[in-house]
N, C-alpha and C positions, 0 to 999 in steps of 0.2 A: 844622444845623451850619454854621458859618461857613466862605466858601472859604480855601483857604490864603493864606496873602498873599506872589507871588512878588517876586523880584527886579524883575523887569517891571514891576511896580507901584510898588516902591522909585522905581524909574528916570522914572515918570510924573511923582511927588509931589516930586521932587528936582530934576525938568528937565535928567538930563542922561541920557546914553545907558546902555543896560545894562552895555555893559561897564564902563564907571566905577564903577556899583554893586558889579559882579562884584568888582573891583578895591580898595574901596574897602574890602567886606566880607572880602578876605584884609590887611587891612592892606598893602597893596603899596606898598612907596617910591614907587613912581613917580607919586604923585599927592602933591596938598602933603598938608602933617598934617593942613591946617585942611578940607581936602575929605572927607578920612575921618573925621575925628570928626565932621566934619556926615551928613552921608550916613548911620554908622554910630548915630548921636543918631533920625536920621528914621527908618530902620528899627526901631526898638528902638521907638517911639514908635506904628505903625503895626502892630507885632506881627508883623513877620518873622523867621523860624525857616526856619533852613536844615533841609534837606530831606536824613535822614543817608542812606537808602535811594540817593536820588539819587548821594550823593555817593561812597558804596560803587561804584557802580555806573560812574562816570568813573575811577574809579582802577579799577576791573577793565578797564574798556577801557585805560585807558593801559599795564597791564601784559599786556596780549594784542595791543597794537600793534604787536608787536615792533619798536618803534624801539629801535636799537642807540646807548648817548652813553657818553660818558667820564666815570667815576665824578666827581660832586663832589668836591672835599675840604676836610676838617675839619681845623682845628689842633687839637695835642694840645701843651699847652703846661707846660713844667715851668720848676721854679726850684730846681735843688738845688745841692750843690757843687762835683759832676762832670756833668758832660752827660748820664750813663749811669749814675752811680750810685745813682739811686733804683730800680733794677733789682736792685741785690743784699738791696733789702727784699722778700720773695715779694710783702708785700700788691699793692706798688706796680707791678710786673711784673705779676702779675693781671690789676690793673686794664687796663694797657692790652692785657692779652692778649682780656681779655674784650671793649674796647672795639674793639678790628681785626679779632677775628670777625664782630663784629654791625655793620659800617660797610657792607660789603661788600652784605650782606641789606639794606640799606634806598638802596645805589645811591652808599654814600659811599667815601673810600677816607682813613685816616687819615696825618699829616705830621707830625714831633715836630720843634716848635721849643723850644732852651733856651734860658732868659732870660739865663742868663749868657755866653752865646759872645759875644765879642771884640766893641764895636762896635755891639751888638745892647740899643738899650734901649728902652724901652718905645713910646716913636715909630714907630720904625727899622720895630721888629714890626708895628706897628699900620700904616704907610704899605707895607709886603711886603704884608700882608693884603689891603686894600683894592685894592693892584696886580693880585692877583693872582684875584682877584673870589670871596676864602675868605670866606665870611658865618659860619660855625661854630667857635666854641671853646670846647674843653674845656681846663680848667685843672687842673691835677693836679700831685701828687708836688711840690709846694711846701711845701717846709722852713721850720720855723717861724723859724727863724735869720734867713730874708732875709724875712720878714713885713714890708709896707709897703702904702699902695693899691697896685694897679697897674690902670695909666693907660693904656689902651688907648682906641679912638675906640668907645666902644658903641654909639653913634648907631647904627653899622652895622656892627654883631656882633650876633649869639646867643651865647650863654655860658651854659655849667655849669662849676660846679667839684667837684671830687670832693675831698670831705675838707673840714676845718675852716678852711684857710688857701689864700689870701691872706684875710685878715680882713675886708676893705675890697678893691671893693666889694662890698655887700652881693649874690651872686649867687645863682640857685638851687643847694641842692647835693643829690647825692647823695653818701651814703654808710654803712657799715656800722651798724647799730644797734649798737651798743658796749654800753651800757648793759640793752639785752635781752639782748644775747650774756652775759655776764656772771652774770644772774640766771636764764637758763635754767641754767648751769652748776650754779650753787650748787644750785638747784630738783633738779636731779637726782643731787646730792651730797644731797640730805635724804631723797630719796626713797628711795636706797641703802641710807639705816641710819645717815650722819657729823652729829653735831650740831656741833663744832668744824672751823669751814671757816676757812683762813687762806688769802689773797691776796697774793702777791708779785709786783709789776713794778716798773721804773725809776718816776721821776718823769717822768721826760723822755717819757715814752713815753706816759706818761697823758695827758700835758699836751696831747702829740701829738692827742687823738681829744678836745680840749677837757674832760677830766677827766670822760669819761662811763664808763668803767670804774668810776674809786673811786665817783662819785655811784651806778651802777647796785649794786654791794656795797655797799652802807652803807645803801642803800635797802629791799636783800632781807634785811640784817641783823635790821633791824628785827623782822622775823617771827620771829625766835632768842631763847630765851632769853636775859635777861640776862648769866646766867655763861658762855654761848657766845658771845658778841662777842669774834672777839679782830680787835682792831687791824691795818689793811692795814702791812703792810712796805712803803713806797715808800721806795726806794735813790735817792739823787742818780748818774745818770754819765752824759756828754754821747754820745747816741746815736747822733744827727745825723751826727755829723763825721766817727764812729768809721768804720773801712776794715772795720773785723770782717763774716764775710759776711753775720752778721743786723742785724746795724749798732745792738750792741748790747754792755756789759758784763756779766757774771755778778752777782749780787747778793754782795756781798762775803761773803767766809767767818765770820767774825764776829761779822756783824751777822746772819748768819742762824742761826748755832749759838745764839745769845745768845736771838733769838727763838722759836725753838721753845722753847726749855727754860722760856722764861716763860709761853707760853701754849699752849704743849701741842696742838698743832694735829692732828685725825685724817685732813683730806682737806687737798690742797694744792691751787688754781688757778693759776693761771702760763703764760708763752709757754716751752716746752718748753727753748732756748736760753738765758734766762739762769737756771734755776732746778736742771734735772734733773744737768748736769756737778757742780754742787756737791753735790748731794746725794750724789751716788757718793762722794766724798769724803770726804766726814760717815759712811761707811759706813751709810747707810739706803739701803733698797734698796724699792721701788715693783714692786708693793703690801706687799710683807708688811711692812713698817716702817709705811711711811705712805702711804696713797692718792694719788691727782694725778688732776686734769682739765685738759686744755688750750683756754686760750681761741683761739686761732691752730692747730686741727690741722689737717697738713697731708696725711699718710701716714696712711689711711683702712686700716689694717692688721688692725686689731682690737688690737695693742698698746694704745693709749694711747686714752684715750675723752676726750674736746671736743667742741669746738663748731667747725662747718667753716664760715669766714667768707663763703665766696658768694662773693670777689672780684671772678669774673670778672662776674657776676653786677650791680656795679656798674660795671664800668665797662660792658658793654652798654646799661644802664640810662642813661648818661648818653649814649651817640650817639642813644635813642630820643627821649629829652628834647629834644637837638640839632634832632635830624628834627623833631620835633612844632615845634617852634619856628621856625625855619625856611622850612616848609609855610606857617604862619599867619603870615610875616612879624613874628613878633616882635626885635624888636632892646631894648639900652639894659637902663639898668639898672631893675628893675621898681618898685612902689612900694613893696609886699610880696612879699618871699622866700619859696621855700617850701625843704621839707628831705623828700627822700624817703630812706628808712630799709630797707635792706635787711638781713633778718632772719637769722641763722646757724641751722643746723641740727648737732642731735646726733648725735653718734655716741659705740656705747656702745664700750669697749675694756677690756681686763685690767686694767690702770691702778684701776680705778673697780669692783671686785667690788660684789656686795648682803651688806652687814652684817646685814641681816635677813631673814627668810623670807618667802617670797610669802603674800599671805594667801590661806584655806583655802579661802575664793569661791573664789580665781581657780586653784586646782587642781582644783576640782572636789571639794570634801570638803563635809560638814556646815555 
């Protein structure tokens, strides 16, 4: 067996001290670029492989050191209308709820700067940051309305974004799997016993999660009968702007009497707020008129059976990202993006009875 090939060795073939290697091999600013891609070229070249045991093993000492330091901190960077109003969406509230639990456990401590306060443009932030020796950003709760690059110094940031926007630039993101959330829904809307499943949300709303809702429906349609396709209702009405506390309009009365009656729908999908006040209305009442799944449920009651989106869940996910990042000195924007996708879990609820009988296997019959 061939011996390992350490750092020490790197450092022989390279002519410079180990620590340089050490340095070199985390990506560390402090050396030029052109020393670490050399250095990092001759390793690769020579067959060095860091040693993960090893490395387990210095982070156990570091965390039994008991050196006491002042949490880092991370930006958590928004662009919406109001400073605070991407908080009256649950999603977006989640997220950073989830993301200032999990900062704390990895030694970070989170800072909310808004794009929009007075004075404060894309420089401004980027010259605070650098002052203030913040290496980490999370961008989030950025409303598709003020979509533009943003022009921050990446050279020297780490960055995720949570969600589909700012469009540019291209950053890693995390966020909800939309389009699985969606087809699990439907998937256990079939398995209940509904072959007629209709879909209602705004447009704005789709558009919001890059249109992975309707693709994710139209996708599991496919598996439907012909004469069970019926058509998504997407309602035009500006979400965004709206003060309402889900920051959303009801699907107009109308347009939604008109479509049931055409297409005869047995189970309904929908975000609970713009879909279920009208139905009272309509005098159909859930379940005994017409079934409902919620793709956004929030109150795990047993009332209403969805799919519970993880929120928090993402945003922890993207301080981990941060930290990984970070640790390995990566900065800048990458060549290739990645997108991690966090998955929603069902929950069954009244809303969603079984239309049909368990089979006789799974009672224990014949």
């Amino acid at each position: 067996m061939n011996p390992r090939i350490t750092q020490a060795d790197v450092a022989k073939e390279a002519g410079v001290h180990s620590t340089t290697v050490s340095l070199a091999l985390r990506n560390h600013p402090s050396l030029p670029i052109e020393t670490r891609q050399r250095i990092q070229a001759l390793a690769e070249k020579i067959g060095y492989r860091p040693d993960p045991d090893l490395r387990s093993l210095m982070s156990y000492r570091r965390s039994m050191s008991g050196e006491k330091k002042h949490p880092s901190t991370l930006a958590y960077v928004t662009n919406w209308h109001s400073k605070m109003g991407w908080k009256q969406w649950p999603a977006h509230a989640q997220f950073y709820e989830g993301a200032g639990k999990r900062a704390p456990q990895l030694g970070y401590q989170l800072e909310h700067f808004w794009l929009g306060e007075p004075g404060l443009s894309d420089q401004r932030l980027g010259d605070i940051l650098v002052a203030r020796g913040i290496q980490g950003a999370i961008i989030a709760s950025y409303s598709p309305d003020f979509d533009r690059p943003l022009q921050l110094d990446w050279t020297r940031l780490s960055a995720v974004k949570i969600g589909f926007f700012p469009s540019k630039p291209k950053l890693h993101t995390i966020t909800n799997d939309q389009s699985a959330i969606i087809r699990l829904a439907m998937r256990r809307a079939k398995e209940a016993g509904y072959r007629r499943i209709g879909f209602v949300l705004p447009q704005e709303f789709d558009e919001f999660v890059d249109l992975a809702w309707s693709a994710g429906f139209l996708a599991e349609q496919q598996k439907a009968a012909p004469d069970d396709r019926i058509p998504i209702l997407r309602y035009p009405t500006p979400i965004a702007s709206s003060a309402a506390p889900y920051c959303g309009d009801l699907v107009p009365r109308r347009t939604l009497e008109d479509w049931l009656q055409a297409y005869k729908p047995e189970v309904l999908i929908s975000w609970g707020p713009f879909l279920l006040p009208r139905l009272r209305e309509l005098g159909l009442s859930v379940p005994s008129d017409i079934a409902y799944a919620d793709v956004f449920l929030e109150d795990t009651n047993d009332s209403l059976a969805g799919v519970h989106q993880n929120c928090q869940r993402v945003g922890a996910c993207a301080v981990e990202a941060i930290a990984d990042q970070i640790e390995h000195h990566v900065v800048g924007i990458q060549t290739v993006s990645k997108t991690t996708l966090i998955e929603g879990t069902w929950i069954d609820g009244a809303s969603l009875p079984r239309r049909v009988p368990m089979a006789m296997s799974s009672l224990g019959g014949p």
